[in-house]
N, C-alpha and C positions, 0 to 999 in steps of 0.2 A: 350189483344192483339187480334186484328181481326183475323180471322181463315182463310190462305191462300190453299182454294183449289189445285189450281194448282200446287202448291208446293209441298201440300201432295203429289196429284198422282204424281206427275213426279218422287220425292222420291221414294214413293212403285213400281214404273216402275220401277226405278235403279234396285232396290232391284231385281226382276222380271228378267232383264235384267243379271244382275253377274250368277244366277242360271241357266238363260237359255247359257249362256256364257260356264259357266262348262258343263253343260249338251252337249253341242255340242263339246266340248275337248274333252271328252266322249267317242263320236262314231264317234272321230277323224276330224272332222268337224275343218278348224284351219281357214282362209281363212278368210270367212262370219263371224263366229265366235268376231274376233276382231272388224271386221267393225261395228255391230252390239253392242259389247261391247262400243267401241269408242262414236258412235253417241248416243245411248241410254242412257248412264248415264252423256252426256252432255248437255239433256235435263233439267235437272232438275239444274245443276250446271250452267247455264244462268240462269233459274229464279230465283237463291239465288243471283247470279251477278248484275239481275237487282234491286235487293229491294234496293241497293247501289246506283242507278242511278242518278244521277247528275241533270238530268234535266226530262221532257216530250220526249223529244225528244229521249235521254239517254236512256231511260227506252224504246221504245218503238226500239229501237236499239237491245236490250237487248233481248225484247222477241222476236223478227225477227229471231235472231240467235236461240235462241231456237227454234220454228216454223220449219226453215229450217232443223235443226236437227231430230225433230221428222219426219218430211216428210220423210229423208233419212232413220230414225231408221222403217218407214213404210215401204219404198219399198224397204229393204235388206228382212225385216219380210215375206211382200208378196214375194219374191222369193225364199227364205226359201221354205217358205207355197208351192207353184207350182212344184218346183224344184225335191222334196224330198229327197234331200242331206242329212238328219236325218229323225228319226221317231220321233217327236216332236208334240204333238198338239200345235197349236202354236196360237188357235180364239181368244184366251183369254187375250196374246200379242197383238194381233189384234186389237181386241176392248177396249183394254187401251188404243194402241199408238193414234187409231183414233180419241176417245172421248179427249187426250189432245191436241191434233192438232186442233180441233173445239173451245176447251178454250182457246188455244190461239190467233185464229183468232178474237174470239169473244172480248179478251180482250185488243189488237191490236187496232181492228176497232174502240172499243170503245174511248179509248184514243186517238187514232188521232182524232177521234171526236170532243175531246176538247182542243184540238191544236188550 
């Protein structure tokens, strides 16, 4: 079976995202906290949604919603990050959520491609 990248990371994000979830319960942080829970481990639960896709079209549906999720799991993260509503380092969320927001632009684009 071919090895889906973005699946793994979006996965290991989840993963990434429940601890940083608790971690902010923590030091009472309740707010951002969920937002952050919500959008983050929905990322990865559209790209399991789209391997099911129906069509080209289906699939590239599929990963949009993912895309817009991580965008959002982005800019709860950057305000997080700015804010300092927690003492969290948070670069390493950071440079997760942005590096699969690029995989899925990239894998978007390509598939409309061949639309």
């Amino acid at each position: 079976m071919k090895k889906n990248i973005v699946k793994d990371k979006s996965f290991d994000f989840s993963l990434k995202i429940i601890l940083l979830f608790r971690t902010m319960q923590d030091q009472n942080e309740f707010i951002i906290s969920k937002q952050i829970l919500r959008c983050g481990t929905s990322i990865g639960a559209n790209i399991a949604e789209s391997e099911a896709a129906q069509s080209l079209s289906d699939f590239i549906h599929k990963l949009s919603i993912s895309s817009k999720e991580a965008r959002e799991t982005l800019y709860w993260l950057q305000l997080l990050d700015k804010s300092k509503l927690v003492v969290i380092d948070l670069k390493t969320h950071l440079e997760d959520c942005e590096e699969i927001v690029r995989l899925l632009t990239s894998i978007i684009k390509t598939t409309k491609s061949k639309l």
